[in-house]
C-alpha positions, 0 to 999 in steps of 0.5 A: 521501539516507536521513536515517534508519536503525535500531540497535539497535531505535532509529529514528536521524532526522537533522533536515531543513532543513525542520524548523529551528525546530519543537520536538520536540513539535510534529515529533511531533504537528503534522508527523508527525500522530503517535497522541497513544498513541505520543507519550505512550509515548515521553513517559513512557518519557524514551528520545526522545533529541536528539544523545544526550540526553534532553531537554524536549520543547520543545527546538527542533531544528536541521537536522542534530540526531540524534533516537532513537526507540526501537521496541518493537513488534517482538513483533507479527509472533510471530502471523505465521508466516514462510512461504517463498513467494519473494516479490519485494520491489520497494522496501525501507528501514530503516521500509517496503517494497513487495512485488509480490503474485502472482495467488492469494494473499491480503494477510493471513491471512483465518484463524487458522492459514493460512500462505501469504498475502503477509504471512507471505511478507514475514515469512520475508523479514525473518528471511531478511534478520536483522530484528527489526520489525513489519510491517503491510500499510498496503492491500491487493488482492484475491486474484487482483490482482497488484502493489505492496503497502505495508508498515511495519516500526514503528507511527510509520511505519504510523500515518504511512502510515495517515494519509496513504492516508486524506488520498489523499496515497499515489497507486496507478495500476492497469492492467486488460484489460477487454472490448470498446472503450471509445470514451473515451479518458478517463473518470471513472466516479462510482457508489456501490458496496455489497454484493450482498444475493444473493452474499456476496463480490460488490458492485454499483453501489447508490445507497446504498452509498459514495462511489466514483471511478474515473478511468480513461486507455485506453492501447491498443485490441486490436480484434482480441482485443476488449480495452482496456488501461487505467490507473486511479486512485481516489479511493477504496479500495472493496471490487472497485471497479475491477472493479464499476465497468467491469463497471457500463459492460459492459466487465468485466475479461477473466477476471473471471467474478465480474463478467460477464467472459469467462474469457480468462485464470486471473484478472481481469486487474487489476495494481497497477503504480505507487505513488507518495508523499511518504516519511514520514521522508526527504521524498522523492518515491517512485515504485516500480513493479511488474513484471509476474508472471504465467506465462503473461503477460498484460499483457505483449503490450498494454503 
């Protein structure tokens, strides 16, 4: 059960059991990790209510309490424009969602003035759906790669978010079609990536570039169109890092001509399918998945 809603431009927070005891102060700061900014904000600004009233902020807090956190963030989306791309929105509450990005589209605006990346799409859906919020990507994939993109619609949720994909408590699981047969069943591929000093948009294996981890699990083999299906998680976030990575132990994603794969399909075949975390504010374990989008498919006849 949601323990949360907006009203009114007020986040409206029903205590948990788990947090009897701690004060407010200490919910803010030491359980939620919150920007000592923000906190200072709702500090001066006395507007932080318990059970309707202002109260010290060493008040201690029992199951059931109301809190109010009033939202004053909502200005930031008037240098997004809305733009109606039908985009498929996954998982939506009151303080986040999960859009499922198609192939062709960037996350954000890669200049001032450009309309059609996913986030202007996700703006027209909240003004098609009557909210007033900011919205903020919390990652994001590249261009032609499909799948699960989370956003938070107020700055405590996205510093929240931001925090917890830093301390790798947000787990993405991506499926990929790459080249020939891997013979492992399982695999970790544990190579730094960097930049390409001769492409601007490529990166390579590098010894001096950043840590990067790839833990990989073959699901099928198509030996007869040469292809592997593949989950992956990361333990880190780089720039093509799934893509660097097989194209490193040549077996390239099919469609990947960037990286030495064969253009078998429009795009490389890469799909962020799973996202799974701890919800920042009710607690419970979230596991959203995407569908599939592409037309003609691709994954749909390896799954």
């Amino acid at each position: 059960m949601e323990n949360f809603k907006i009203t009114n431009q007020y986040l409206i927070i029903e205590v948990l059991q788990r947090w009897n005891g701690l004060t407010l102060e200490k919910l803010f700061r030491e359980h939620w990790k919150a920007p000592k900014k923000l906190v200072h904000e709702w500090r001066m600004s006395k507007e932080v209510t318990v059970n309707g009233n202002a109260v010290p902020w060493s008040t201690i807090l029992n199951e059931g309490d109301t809190i109010s956190i009033p939202l004053l963030d909502y200005a930031e989306n008037e240098t997004v424009q809305a733009t109606d791309l039908g985009i498929s929105i996954i998982y939506e509450d009151d303080v986040l969602l999960i859009a499922n990005k198609p192939a062709g589209m960037d996350t954000h605006p890669s200049q001032p003035g450009e309309a059609h990346s996913l986030i202007n799409g996700v703006v027209h859906h909240l003004q098609n759906t009557g909210q007033v919020c900011m919205i903020k990507h919390i990652h994001r994939l590249d261009k032609d790669t499909t799948g699960a993109v989370l956003f938070a619609k107020n700055r405590l949720i996205g510093s929240m978010l931001d925090r917890m994909l830093e301390e790798r408590e947000i787990k993405r699981t991506y499926l990929a079609l790459v080249e020939g047969n891997i013979k492992k069943d399982e695999g970790d591929i544990k190579e730094k990536i960097g930049r390409d000093r001769h492409h601007a948009t490529r990166r390579r294996v590098s010894p001096t570039g950043q840590t990067a981890v790839t833990h990989y699990r073959v699901i099928t083999r198509d030996s007869k169109k040469n292809l592997t299906l593949v989950s992956c998680t990361l333990e880190s976030g780089r720039t093509h890092q799934i893509r660097v990575h097989f194209s490193h132990l040549n077996h390239p994603l099919a469609g990947d001509t960037l990286y030495g794969g064969k253009k078998t399909f429009h795009r490389q075949a890469l799909h962020a399918r799973k996202i799974e975390f701890i919800h920042p504010i009710s607690e419970l374990k979230m596991i959203i998945e995407a569908p599939f989008i592409d037309r003609p498919e691709i994954f749909d006849d390896h799954k």
